[in-house]
Each structure stands twice: as C-alpha cells, then as structure tokens.
C-alpha positions in Angstrom: -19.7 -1.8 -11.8 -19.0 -4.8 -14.4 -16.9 -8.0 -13.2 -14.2 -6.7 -15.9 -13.8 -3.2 -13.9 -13.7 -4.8 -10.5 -11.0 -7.6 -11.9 -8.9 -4.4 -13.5 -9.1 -2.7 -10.4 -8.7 -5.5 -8.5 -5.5 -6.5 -10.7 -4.4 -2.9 -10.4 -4.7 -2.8 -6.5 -3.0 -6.2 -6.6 0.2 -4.8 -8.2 1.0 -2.0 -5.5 0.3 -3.1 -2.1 1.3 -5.4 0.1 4.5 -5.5 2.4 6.1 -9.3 2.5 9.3 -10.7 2.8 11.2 -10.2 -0.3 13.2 -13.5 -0.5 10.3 -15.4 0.8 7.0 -14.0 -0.7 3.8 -15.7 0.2 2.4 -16.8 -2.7 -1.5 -16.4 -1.8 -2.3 -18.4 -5.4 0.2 -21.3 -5.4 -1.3 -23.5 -2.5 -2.5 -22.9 1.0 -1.3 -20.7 3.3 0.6 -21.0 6.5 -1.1 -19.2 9.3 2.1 -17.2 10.0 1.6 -15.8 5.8 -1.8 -15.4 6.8 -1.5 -13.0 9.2 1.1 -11.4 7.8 -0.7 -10.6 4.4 -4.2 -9.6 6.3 -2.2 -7.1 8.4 -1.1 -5.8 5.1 -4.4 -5.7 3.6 -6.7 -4.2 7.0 -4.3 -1.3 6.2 -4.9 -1.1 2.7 -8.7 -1.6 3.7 -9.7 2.1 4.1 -10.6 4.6 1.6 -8.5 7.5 3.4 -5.3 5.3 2.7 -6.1 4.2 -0.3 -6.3 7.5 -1.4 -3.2 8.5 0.2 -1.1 5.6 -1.9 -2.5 6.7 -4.6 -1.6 10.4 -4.2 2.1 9.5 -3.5 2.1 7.1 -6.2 0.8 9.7 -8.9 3.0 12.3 -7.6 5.3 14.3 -10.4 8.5 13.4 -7.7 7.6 10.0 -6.1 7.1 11.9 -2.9 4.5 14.2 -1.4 4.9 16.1 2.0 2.4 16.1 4.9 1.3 19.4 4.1 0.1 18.2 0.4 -2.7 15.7 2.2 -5.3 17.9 3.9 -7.0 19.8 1.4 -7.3 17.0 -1.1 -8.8 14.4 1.5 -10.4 17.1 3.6 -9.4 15.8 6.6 -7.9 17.3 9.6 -4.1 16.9 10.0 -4.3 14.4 13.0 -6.4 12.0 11.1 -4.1 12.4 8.3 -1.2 11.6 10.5 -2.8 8.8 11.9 -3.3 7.0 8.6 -0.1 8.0 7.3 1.4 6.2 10.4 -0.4 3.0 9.6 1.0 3.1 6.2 4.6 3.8 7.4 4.4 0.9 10.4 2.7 -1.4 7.6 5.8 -1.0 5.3 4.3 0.6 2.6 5.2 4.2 3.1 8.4 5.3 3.9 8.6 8.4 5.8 11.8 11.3 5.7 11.5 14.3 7.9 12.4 17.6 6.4 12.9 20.3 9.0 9.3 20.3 10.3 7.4 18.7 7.5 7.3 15.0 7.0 8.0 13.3 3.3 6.9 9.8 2.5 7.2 7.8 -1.0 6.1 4.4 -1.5 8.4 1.5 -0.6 8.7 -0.2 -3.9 9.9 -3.9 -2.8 6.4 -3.8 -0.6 4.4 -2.8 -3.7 6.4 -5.6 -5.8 5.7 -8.6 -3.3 1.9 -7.3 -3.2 1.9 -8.2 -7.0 4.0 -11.6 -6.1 1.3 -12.2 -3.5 -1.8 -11.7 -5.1 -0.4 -12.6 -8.4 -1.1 -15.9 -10.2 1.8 -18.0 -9.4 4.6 -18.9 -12.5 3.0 -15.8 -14.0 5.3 -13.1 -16.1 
C-alpha cells in the first residue's frame, strides 16, 4: 500500500470517528495534550481499533437510510449475533453509534457530532 493510500484512508478514517466534547474538542494537532484529552481520545480510538467495528461503521454509514437493524449485521460480517452485539455495544457506550429499539430488533445510526469532533481532533488545526 503506497503512503498516498494510507494518508487517504487515514484522512478518511479521521473524518468519521471519534466521540469528544463538542464545545471543547481536543485538538490532537494544535499542541500537546492534556492527559484527561488523552484518555479520552484513545478510549475513542481502541474502539475504532478492530476490524469487526470498523466494518460495522462503515455499513451504517453507507446505508441507503442512515440506519441499519441488528438483523442486517450477521451475514455480511459472518459473525454470530452475540459477537455482533458485543461490538455494537462498544460502539454505542463509545458514542459513536446510537442505538433505537424497534419492537424486538435494535436500530443504530451514526452519531454525527462524534463523527465531526473525530475530524476536529485528528484534523490539522485552523484548517477549512
């Protein structure tokens, strides 16, 4: 893989994901980090971490309504619904997933002010 693909996909990655506070975004870029924005970013990032979640994101994000059900996550991932629901919960408790139940199914869609202070974040700082 060429540095220009891992920068784009780095850069991509970097636009959607990671949960800060929206007032106050740590600004990983603009000077050194306090221990307590340390922390709080790494959490975000161990979630974002693993493949299986990745993936997950990335199926809400593309999906035609914003939203994808439980049900939609199994076949595609081939995974068994526990392990499934056990990521999905670490996206939910990590802010960037936001979960609706539907009778018995569960609904998540991506929590977009998480996905914008990822960009903030990770972005270079007094960028566009």
């Amino acid at each position: 893989m060429s540095v220009d693909m891992l920068l784009y996909a780095s850069t991509y990655v970097n636009m959607f994901f990671v949960a800060c506070r929206p007032n106050d975004p740590v600004q990983l870029l603009a000077g050194p980090l306090s221990e307590g924005d340390a922390n709080e970013l790494a959490g975000i990032l161990k979630v974002l971490a693993d493949p299986v979640r990745l993936r997950l994101v990335s199926i809400v994000a593309s999906s035609a309504t914003g939203e994808a059900c439980a049900c939609d996550f199994t076949a595609p991932l081939d995974r068994s619904q526990p392990t499934i629901s056990h990521h999905l919960g670490q996206l939910v408790t990590a802010g960037i997933l936001e979960r609706e139940q539907r009778g018995k199914w569960a609904w998540f869609r991506l929590n977009d002010q998480s996905l914008d202070a990822v960009h903030r974040a990770l972005g270079r700082p007094n960028c566009c």
